[in-house]
N, C-alpha and C positions, 0 to 999 in steps of 0.2 A: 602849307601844311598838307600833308598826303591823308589822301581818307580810302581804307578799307574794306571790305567787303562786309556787309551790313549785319550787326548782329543783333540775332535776336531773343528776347527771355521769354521762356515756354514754361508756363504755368498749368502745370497737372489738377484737378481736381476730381473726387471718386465718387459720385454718388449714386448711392441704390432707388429703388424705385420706390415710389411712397408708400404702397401696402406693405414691401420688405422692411422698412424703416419703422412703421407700424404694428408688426409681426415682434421684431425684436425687443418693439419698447413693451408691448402688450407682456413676452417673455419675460423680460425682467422682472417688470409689477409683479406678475406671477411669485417667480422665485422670492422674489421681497417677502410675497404677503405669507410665503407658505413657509420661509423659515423663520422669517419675526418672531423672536425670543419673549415676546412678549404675550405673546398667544397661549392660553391655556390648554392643559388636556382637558377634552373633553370623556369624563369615563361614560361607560354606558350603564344606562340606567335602566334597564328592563332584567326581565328572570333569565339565568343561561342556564338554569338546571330542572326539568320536569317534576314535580311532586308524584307521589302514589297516586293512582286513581281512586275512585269510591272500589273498583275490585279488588285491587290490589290490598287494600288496608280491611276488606271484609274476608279475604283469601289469609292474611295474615294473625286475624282472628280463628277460623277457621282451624286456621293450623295450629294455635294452639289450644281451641278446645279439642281435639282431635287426638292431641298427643294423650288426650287420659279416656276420651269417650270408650275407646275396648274394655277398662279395667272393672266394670261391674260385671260384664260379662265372662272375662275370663278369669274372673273370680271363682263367680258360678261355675265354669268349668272345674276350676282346681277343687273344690270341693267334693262335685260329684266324685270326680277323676280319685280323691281318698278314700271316698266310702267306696267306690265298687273296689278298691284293692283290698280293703280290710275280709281278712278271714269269715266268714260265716260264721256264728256265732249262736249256742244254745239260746237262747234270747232272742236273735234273730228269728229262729221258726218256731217257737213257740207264738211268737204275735201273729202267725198266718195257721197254727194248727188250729181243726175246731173247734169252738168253745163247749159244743152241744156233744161232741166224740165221747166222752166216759158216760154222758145221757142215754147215748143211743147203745155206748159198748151193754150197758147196767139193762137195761133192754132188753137186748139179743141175749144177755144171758138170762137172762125170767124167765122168758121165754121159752128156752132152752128146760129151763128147768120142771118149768111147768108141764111141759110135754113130758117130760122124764117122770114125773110123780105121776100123771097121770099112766103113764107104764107100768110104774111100779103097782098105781093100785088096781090094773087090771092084773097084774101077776098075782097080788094079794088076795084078790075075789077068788081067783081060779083056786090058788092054793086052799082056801077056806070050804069050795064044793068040794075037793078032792081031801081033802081030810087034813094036810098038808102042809096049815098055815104052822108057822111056828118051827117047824122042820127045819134040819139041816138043807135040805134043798133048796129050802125059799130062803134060805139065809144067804148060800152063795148066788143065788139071782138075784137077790138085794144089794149084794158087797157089789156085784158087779157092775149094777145099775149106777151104783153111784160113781162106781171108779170109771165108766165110760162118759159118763154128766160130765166129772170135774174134769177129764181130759180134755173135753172136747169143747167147754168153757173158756180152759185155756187157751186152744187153737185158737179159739174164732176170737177171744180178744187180744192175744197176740200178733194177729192177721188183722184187725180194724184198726188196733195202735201203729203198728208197723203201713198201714195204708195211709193214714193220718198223719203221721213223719214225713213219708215221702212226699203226699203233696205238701205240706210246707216246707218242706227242703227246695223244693221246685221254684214256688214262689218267693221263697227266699233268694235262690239262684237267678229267678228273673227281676226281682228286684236290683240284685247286683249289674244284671247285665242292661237293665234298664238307666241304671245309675252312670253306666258307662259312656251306655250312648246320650245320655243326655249331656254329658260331658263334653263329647266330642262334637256334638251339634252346637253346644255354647262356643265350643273354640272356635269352630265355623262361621258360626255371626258374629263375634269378635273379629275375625280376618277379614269377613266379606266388609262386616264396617268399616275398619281401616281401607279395605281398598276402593272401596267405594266414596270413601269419605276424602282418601286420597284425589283421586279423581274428580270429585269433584273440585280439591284447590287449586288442582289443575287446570281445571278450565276455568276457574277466574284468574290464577296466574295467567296465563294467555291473553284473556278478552281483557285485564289491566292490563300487561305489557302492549298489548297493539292499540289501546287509550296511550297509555303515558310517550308510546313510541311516534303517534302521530302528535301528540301537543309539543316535543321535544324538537318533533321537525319544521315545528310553527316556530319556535323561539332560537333554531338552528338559522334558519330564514332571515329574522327581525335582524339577529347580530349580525350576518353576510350584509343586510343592507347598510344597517350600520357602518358597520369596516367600509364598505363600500363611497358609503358617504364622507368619511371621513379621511378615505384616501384620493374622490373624487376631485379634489385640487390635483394633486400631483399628476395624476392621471389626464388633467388639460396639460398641466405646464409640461411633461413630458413627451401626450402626443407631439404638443407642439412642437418642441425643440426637435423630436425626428423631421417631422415634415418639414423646417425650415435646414434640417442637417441632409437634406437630400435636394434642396433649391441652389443650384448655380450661381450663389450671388455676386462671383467674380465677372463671370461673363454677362452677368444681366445688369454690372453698374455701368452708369454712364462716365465716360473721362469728357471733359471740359478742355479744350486743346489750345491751341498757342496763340498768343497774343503779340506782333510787332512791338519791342521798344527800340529804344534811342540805341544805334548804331555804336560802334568801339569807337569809332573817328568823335563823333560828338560827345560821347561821354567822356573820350581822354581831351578833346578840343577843353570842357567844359573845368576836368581837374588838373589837367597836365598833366604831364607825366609819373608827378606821386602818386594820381588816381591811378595812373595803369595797375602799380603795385600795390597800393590797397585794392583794388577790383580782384586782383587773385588772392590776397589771401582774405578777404570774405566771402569769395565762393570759389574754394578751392577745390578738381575735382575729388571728390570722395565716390565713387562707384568702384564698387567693391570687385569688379572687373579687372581694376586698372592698379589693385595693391598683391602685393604679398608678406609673409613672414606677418602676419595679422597675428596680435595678441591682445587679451583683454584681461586692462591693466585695470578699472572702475568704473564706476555709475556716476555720473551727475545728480546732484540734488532732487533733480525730476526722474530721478531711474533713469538717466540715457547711459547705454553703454558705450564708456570710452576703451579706444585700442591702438596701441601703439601698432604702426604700417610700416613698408617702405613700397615707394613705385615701383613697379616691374622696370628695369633697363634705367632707375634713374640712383642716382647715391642719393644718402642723407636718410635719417629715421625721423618721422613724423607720428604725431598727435590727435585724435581727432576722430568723426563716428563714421559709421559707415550709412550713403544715402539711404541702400537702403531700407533701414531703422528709421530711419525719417523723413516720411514720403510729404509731410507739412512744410519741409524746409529743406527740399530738395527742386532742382530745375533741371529740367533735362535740356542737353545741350546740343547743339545742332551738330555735333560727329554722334550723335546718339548715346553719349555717356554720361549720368548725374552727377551733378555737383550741389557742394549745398552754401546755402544761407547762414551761417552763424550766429549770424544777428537773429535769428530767430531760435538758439537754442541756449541755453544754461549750458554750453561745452566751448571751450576756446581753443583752435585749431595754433597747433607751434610744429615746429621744428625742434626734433631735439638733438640732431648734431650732421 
């Protein structure tokens, strides 16, 4: 029996380093724990919206007593503001003429008069030495006497009543013009209140809004930690997966390289010649190098994909997966090209014509 040149099966195995292996399982757990359907929402339970402050809620009182505190005031204005328009009025100054005027007028004329009699009876004497009395002459010095009295009677109480009008005419006119400004002075403090009063809800508008503005950025905070904590899974599982999405783990596995077996001479010694042909078709090449016109016709029960080949430069259509999809149940072969194992897949390699 002729024995051959020695051949040998070359057993590939891949493996990463133990902290990468540890990296990935750690990942997974991860993704496990943080999609588990079974996990509840957690709502949050703290306040996400600030209440009024004590200013705000005293600035809102404020405001509406506010809205009516002007209206006794300028009430009182509208008042005044009618009587100083009303016309002046007989009645009007008669309550500022003086009460004691016809006392004093009634007076001035006695007075008046008394002097005049006393006139008259010095002209009366004279007429009586002169022989005279009784005469026509002392008759018209008589008429005349009295027609100058009663003229001049009338002047002067023409002239104290007519003085007597005017200042209460006066006083009446200043009553009106007083009436006016007191008027305008109430509408005045009526505004100045409002705007004062304004201003001041203003400044507790302010001093509540920078209260409510800082408590809102206290509970603005709480929720960010919140969120934070509750996205803080994903935010491990995802640094992770970058940092391990930027680790070389092709070049940093270890391959397990080839191991001597029994020779083609020995193994066909040991089946004969039917072993030769069983030996190729349980590891027939499959490197996907060495096919073309490649179509993929199914999956195997385990998802492997099956695809009809044919060899480059050989006839006949074949069956069967490509190594390499199946680096478990592949051998590389010493012209450098893989073939695989069957016996280790749920796919059954044929010929189909």
């Amino acid at each position: 029996m002729c024995f051959g040149t020695p051949v040998y099966q070359t057993t590939e195995k891949s493996e990463l380093p133990p902290f990468l292996e540890e990296a990935y399982k750690k990942l997974s757990q991860q993704a496990q724990a943080v999609t588990d359907p079974s996990v509840q929402y957690v709502p949050y339970g703290g306040q996400r919206l600030s209440p009024l402050t004590n200013e705000q809620q005293l600035s809102r009182q404020r405001a509406v007593e506010q809205s009516q505190a002007y209206q006794p005031d300028l009430n009182l204005a509208r008042g005044l503001t009618s009587l100083s328009m009303n016309p002046i009025s007989q009645s009007d100054i008669e309550q500022y003429q003086n009460p004691y005027s016809q006392m004093v007028t009634k007076n001035v004329l006695d007075e008046m008069r008394r002097r005049s009699d006393i006139q008259g009876q010095q002209t009366s004497d004279a007429a009586v030495r002169a022989g005279a009395y009784g005469g026509s002459r002392f008759g018209v010095q008589e008429a005349e006497r009295q027609r100058n009295l009663q003229e001049q009677q009338t002047r002067t109480a023409a002239e104290m009543g007519q003085q007597n009008y005017q200042q209460a005419l006066a006083a009446a006119q200043a009553q009106k013009a007083q009436q006016l400004s007191g008027a305008g002075a109430f509408g005045n403090i009526a505004g100045q209140q409002m705007q004062l009063g304004q201003q001041g809800i203003q400044g507790l508008t302010q001093a509540g809004a920078l209260g409510q503005g800082q408590l809102q950025k206290g509970m603005d905070i709480a929720y960010q930690d919140f969120q934070k904590q509750q996205q803080f899974p994903y935010t491990q599982a995802s640094t992770l997966s970058n940092l391990l999405a930027g680790v070389p783990a092709a070049q940093m596995a270890t391959v397990y390289g080839q191991q001597p077996g029994p020779s083609m001479a020995s193994q066909l010694a040991g089946l004969g010649m039917a072993g030769a042909g069983m030996y190729g078709a349980m590891n027939p090449p499959s490197d996907i190098r060495l096919k073309e016109d490649i179509e993929l016709v199914g999956q195997s029960p385990s998802n492997i994909n099956i695809y009809s080949f044919k060899y480059k430069g050989k006839e006949g259509k074949y069956e069967g997966v490509m190594a390499q999809e199946v680096p478990w149940a592949s051998i590389m072969g010493n012209n450098g090209y893989l073939t695989v194992d069957y016996s280790k897949l749920d796919v059954e390699f044929r010929r189909l014509n």
